[in-house]
C-alpha positions in Angstrom: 38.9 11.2 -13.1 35.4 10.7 -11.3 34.0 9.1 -14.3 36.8 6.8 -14.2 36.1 6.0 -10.6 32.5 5.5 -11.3 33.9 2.5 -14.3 35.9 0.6 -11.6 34.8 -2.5 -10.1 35.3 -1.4 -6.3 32.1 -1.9 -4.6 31.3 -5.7 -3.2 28.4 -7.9 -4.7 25.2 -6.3 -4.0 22.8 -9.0 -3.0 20.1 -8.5 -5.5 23.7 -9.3 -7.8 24.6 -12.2 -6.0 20.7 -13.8 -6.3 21.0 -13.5 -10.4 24.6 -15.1 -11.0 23.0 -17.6 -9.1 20.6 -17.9 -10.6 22.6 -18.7 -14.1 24.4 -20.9 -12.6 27.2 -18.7 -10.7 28.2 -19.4 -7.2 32.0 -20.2 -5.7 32.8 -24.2 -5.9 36.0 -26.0 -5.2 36.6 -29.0 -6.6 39.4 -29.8 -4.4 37.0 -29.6 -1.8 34.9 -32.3 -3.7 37.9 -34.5 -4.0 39.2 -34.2 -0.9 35.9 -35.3 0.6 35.2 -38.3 -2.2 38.9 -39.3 -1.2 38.7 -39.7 2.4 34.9 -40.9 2.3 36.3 -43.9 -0.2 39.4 -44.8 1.8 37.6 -44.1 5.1 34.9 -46.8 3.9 37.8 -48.9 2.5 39.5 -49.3 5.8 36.0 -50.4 7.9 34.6 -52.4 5.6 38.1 -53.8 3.6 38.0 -57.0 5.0 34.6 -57.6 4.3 35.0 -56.3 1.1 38.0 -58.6 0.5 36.2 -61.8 1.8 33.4 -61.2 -0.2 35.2 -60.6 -3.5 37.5 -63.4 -3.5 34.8 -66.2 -3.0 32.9 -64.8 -5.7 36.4 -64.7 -7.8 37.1 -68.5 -6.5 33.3 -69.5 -7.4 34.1 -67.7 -11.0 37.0 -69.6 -11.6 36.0 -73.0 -10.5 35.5 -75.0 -13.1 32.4 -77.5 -13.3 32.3 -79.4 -16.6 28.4 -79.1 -16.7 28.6 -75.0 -16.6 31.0 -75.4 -19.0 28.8 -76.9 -21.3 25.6 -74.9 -20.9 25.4 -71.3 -22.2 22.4 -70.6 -20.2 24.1 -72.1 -16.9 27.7 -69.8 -17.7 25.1 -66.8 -18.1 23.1 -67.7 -14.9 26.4 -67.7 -12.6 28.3 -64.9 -14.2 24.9 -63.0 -13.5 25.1 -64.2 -10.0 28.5 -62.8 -9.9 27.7 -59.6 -10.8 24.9 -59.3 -8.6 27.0 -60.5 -5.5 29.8 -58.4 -6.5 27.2 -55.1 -7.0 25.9 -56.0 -3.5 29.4 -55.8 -2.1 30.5 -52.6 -3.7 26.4 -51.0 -2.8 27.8 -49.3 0.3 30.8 -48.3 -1.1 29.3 -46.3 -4.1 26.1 -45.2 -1.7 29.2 -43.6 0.4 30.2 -41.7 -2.3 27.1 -40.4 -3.7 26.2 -39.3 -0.4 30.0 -37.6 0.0 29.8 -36.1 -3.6 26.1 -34.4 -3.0 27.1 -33.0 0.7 30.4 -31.6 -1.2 28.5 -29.9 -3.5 26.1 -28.3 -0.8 29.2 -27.1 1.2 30.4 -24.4 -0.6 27.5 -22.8 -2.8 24.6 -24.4 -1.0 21.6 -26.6 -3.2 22.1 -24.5 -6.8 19.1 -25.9 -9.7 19.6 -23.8 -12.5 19.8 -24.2 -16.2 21.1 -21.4 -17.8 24.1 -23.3 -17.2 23.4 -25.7 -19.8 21.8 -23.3 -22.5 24.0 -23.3 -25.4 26.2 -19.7 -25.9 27.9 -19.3 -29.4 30.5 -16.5 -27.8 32.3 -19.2 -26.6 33.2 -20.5 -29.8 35.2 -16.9 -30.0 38.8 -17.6 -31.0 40.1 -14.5 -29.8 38.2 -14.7 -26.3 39.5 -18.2 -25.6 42.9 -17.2 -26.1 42.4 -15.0 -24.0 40.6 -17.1 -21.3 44.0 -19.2 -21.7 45.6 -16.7 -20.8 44.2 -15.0 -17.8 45.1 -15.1 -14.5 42.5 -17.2 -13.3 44.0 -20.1 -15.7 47.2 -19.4 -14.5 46.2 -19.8 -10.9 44.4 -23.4 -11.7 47.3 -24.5 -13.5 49.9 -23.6 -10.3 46.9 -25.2 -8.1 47.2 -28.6 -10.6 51.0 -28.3 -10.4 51.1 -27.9 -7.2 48.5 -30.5 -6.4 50.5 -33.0 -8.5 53.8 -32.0 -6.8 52.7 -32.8 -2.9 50.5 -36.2 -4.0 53.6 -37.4 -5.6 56.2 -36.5 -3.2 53.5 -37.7 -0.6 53.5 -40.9 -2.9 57.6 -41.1 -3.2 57.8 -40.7 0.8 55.1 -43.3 1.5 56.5 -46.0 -0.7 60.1 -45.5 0.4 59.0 -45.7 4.0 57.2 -49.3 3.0 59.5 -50.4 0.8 60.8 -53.6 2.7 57.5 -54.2 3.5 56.2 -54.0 -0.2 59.2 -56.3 -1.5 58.3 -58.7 1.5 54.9 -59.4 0.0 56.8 -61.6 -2.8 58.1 -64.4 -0.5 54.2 -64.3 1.4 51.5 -66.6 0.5 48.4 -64.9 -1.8 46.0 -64.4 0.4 48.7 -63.1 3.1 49.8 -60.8 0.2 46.8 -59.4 -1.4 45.8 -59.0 2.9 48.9 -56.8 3.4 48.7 -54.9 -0.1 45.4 -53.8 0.4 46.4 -52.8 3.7 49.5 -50.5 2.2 47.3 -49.1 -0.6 44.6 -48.2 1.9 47.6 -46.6 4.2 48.9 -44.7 1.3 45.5 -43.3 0.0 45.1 -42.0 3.5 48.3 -40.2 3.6 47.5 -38.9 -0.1 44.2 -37.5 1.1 45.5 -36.0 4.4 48.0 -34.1 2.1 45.0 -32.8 -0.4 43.9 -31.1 2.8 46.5 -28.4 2.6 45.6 -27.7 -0.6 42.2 -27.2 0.4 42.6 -25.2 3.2 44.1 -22.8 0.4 41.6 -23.0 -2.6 38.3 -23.0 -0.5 39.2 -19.6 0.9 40.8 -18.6 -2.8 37.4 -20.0 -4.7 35.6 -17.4 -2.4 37.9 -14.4 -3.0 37.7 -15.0 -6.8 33.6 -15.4 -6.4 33.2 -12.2 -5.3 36.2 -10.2 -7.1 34.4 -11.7 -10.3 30.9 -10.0 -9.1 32.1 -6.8 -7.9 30.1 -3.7 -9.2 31.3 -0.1 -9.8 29.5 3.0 -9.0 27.6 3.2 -11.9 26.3 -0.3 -11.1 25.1 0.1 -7.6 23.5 3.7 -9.0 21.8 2.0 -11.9 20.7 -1.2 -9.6 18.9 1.4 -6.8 17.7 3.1 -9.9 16.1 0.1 -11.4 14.9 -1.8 -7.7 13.4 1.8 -6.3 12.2 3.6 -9.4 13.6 6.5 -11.4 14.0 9.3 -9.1 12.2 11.5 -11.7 9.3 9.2 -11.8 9.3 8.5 -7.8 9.7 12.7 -7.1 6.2 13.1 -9.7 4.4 10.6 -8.1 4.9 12.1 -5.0 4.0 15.6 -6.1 0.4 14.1 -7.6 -0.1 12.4 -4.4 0.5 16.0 -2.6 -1.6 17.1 -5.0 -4.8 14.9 -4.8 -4.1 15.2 -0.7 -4.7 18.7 -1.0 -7.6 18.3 -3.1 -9.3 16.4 -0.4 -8.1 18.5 1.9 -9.7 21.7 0.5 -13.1 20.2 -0.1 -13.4 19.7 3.8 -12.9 23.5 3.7 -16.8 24.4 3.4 -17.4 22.3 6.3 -15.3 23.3 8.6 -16.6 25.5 12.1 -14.0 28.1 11.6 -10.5 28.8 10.2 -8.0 30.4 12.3 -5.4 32.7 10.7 -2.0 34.1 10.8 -3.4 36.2 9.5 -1.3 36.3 6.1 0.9 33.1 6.5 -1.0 30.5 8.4 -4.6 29.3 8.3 -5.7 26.4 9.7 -9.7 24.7 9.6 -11.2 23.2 12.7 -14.2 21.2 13.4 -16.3 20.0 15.9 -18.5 17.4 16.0 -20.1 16.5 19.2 -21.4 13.2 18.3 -17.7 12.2 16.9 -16.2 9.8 18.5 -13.9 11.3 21.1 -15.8 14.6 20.6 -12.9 16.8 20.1 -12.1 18.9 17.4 -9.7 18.2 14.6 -7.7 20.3 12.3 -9.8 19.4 9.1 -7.1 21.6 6.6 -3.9 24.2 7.2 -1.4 25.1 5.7 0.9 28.3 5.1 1.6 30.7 1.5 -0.1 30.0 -1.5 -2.2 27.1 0.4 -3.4 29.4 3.2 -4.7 31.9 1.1 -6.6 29.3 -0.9 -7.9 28.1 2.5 -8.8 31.7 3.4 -10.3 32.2 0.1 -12.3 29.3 -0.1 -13.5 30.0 3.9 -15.3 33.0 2.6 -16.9 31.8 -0.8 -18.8 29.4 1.8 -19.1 31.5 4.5 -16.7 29.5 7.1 -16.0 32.1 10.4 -12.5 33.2 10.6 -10.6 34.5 13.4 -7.3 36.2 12.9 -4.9 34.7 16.4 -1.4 34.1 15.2 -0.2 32.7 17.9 -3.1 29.8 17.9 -2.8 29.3 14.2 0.9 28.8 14.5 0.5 26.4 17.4 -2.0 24.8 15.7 -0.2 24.5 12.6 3.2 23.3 13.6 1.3 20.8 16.5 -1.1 19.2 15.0 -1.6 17.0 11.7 -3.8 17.2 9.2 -6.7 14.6 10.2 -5.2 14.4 13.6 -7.1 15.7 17.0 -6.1 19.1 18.7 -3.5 18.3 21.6 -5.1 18.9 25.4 -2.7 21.4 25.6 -4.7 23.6 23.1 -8.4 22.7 24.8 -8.8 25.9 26.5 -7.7 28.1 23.9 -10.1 26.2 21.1 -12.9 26.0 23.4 -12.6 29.9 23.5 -12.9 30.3 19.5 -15.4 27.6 19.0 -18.0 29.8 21.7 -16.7 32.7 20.0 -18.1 30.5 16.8 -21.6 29.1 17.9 -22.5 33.0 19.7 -21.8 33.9 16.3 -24.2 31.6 14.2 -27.1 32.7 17.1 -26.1 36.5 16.3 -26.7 35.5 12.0 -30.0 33.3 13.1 -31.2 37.0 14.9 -31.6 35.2 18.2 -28.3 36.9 20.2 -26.2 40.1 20.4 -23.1 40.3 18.5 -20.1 38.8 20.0 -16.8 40.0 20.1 -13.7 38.4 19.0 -12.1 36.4 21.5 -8.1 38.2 21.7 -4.7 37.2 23.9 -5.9 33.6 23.8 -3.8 31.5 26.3 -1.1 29.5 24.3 0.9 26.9 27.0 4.4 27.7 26.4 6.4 25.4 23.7 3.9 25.4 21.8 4.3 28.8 19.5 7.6 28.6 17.4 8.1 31.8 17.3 7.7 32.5 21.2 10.1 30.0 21.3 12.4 31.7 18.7 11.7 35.3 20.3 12.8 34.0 24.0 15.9 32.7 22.5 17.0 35.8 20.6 16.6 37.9 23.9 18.2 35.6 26.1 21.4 37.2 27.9 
C-alpha cells in the first residue's frame, strides 16, 4: 500500500518541474482568453474609428468603380490605380490590424508569461500512435474542450438569436433607406451585435482561465517517488553526499593533528577528553586557542601524539571539558576561561625553565577555577541532586 502511495500523482509541481515543461513548451494557455481579447480589441477599434473607416473605404470603392475611358484603355494606368487602391485601403485597415497584433501578443503574455521554446516544434513519431490518439480522443481533457466548444457555440448563438430579434424592425427598416443611410446603420447593428457576442464570451472565460490553470498543474503533479528522486538528483545521492563528508572530517582531522607537535600543552580528561592549547604572544589578539580536541579514539590519538613530541600535559577534567564543549577548534578560549588557562600555561613555561636546568620543579596546578555553566557535567551533577 505504501508503494502504491509513493506511484500516485499527489504532490503539486515542484518548481525545478514547472521550469522544464516550460521549457518544452508547457505552460497553461486559454484560447478563449485570446479570443475574447482579439474580439473586443477588433469591435472596440471598430466602433471609434467605424466612421472613418467607412468614409475612407467607400471613396476608394467609388474611385474604383468610376469609369474613365482612358484607364480603361491603358493596362499600366488600370494597374497604377488598383495599386493605389490597395495602398489606400491597407492604410485604412493599418490601425485596425496593428490593434490586433498588439491584443493577440498581450493575450499570449497573460496567462503563461513570454514562452521561446522549440521543443515544441521538434517532430515526435509517438504521435502517429493509433492506439494513443484514440485514446487522446477519448480522454477527459477532450471531453471537456468539446462541452467548452458546445457550450461556447450555444451562448454566441442564443446571444446572436436574442440580438437580431431585438433589432429586427430595425434590420428590415434598412430596405426602404437610402445606401449610404443603410450600410451607416448596418454597420452600426453589426458592430452592436459583435459587442454583445463578445461580452457573452466573457462568461466563458471567467470559467476556462481558472480551468486551464487547474488542468496545468493536475497535468504536472509529481508522486513521492518523484519529489525523492528530484532532491536526489538537485542535492546529490545521499550515499555520495554522507562520504564526502566523512573525507572532509577526515582531512580536517589530519590538519588538526599535525598542529599537535606544536601545541604548549594538552589538557586531559584524563581518558575521554584532551584538548591542545597555544599561545602565541606575538598573535594577533595574544590569546590562546584550542589548536586540536577531541574525545574517544581521537583523544587518545591526541594524547599519543602529545608525548611522541614531548607536548606537556595536564590531567584537569573539569578544564578539558569546559574547554572542549566551549570552545571550537581554531576558535580563541572564552574570557571566562582566562584565569584558569593562565594558571596551566605558567604551570607550562616554569616547566620548560625546570627541563632547560635553570628553575626548580613545579608542581601541577589542581582545583583550577571553572566559572559555573561552563562544565557539563557540574551542570548535569547540580541537576541530579536538586530537591
Amino acid at each position: 500500500m505504501a508503494e502504491d502511495s509513493d506511484l500516485e500523482k499527489t504532490e503539486p509541481a515542484s518548481p525545478r518541474r514547472l521550469e522544464k515543461a516550460r521549457e518544452e513548451g508547457q505552460v497553461a494557455r486559454s484560447r478563449e482568453l485570446n479570443t475574447f481579447l482579439l474580439l473586443s480589441a477588433g469591435v472596440a477599434t471598430l466602433w471609434l474609428g467605424g466612421a472613418r473607416l467607412y468614409k475612407g473605404l467607400s471613396d476608394i470603392m467609388r474611385n474604383g468603380l468610376w469609369f474613365d475611358p482612358q484607364v480603361g484603355m491603358d493596362t499600366a494606368s488600370m494597374l497604377a490605380v488598383a495599386a493605389q487602391s490597395a495602398h489606400n485601403a491597407l492604410w485604412l485597415l493599418l490601425p485596425l490590424f496593428g490593434v490586433l497584433i498588439v491584443t493577440a501578443v498581450v493575450s499570449s503574455l497573460l496567462l503563461g508569461g513570454l514562452l521561446l521554446s522549440f521543443k515544441a516544434l521538434e517532430p515526435k513519431f509517438g504521435r502517429l500512435n493509433l492506439f494513443k490518439g484514440v485514446a487522446r480522443m477519448l480522454s477527459a481533457q477532450t471531453l471537456v474542450e468539446l462541452f467548452k466548444t458546445l457550450s461556447k457555440a450555444t451562448v454566441i448563438g442564443g446571444v446572436a438569436v436574442i440580438v437580431i430579434s431585438h433589432y429586427r424592425d430595425e434590420m428590415m427598416g434598412l430596405m426602404y433607406a437610402s445606401v449610404s443611410d443603410a450600410l451607416t446603420s448596418g454597420m452600426a447593428l453589426v458592430a452592436l451585435c459583435c459587442a454583445f457576442i463578445a461580452a457573452s464570451l466573457f462568461l466563458i472565460v471567467v470559467i476556462d482561465v481558472p480551468w486551464q490553470m487547474f488542468s496545468h498543474g493536475k497535468k504536472l503533479r509529481m508522486s513521492r517517488e518523484d519529489v525523492r528522486q528530484e532532491n536526489k538528483e538537485s542535492e546529490g545521492d545521499p550515499h555520495v553526499k554522507a562520504r564526502i563528508r566523512q573525507q572532509q572530517r577526515a582531512m580536517a582531522r589530519r590538519r588538526m593533528m599535525s598542529e599537535v607537535p606544536r601545541a604548549d600543552v594538552i589538557v586531559t580528561n584524563p581518558t575521554h577528553y584532551a584538548v591542545a592549547l597555544s599561545y602565541r604572544e606575538d598573535a594577533q589578539g595574544a590569546a590562546p586557542k584550542v589548536v586540536a580536541k577531541g574525545s574517544g579514539l581521537v583523544a587518545a590519538r591526541v594524547r599519543q601524539l602529545g608525548q611522541e613530541h614531548g607536548v606537556p600535559m595536564l590531567s584537569a577534567p573539569p578544564l578539558a571539558r569546559a574547554l572542549y564543549h566551549n570552545v571550537e577548534l581554531g576558535h580563541e578560549i572564552p574570557a571566562a576561561l582566562y584565569a584558569a588557562v593562565a594558571e596551566v600555561l605558567a604551570w607550562v613555561f616554569q616547566l620548560r625553565g625546570w627541563r632547560g636546568g635553570t628553575g626548580p620543579e613545579p608542581r601541577q596546578p589542581s582545583n583550577l577555577a571553572i566559572p559555573p555553566g561552563l562544565d557539563p557535567d557540574e551542570n548535569k551533577n547540580m541537576t541530579q541532586h536538586a530537591p
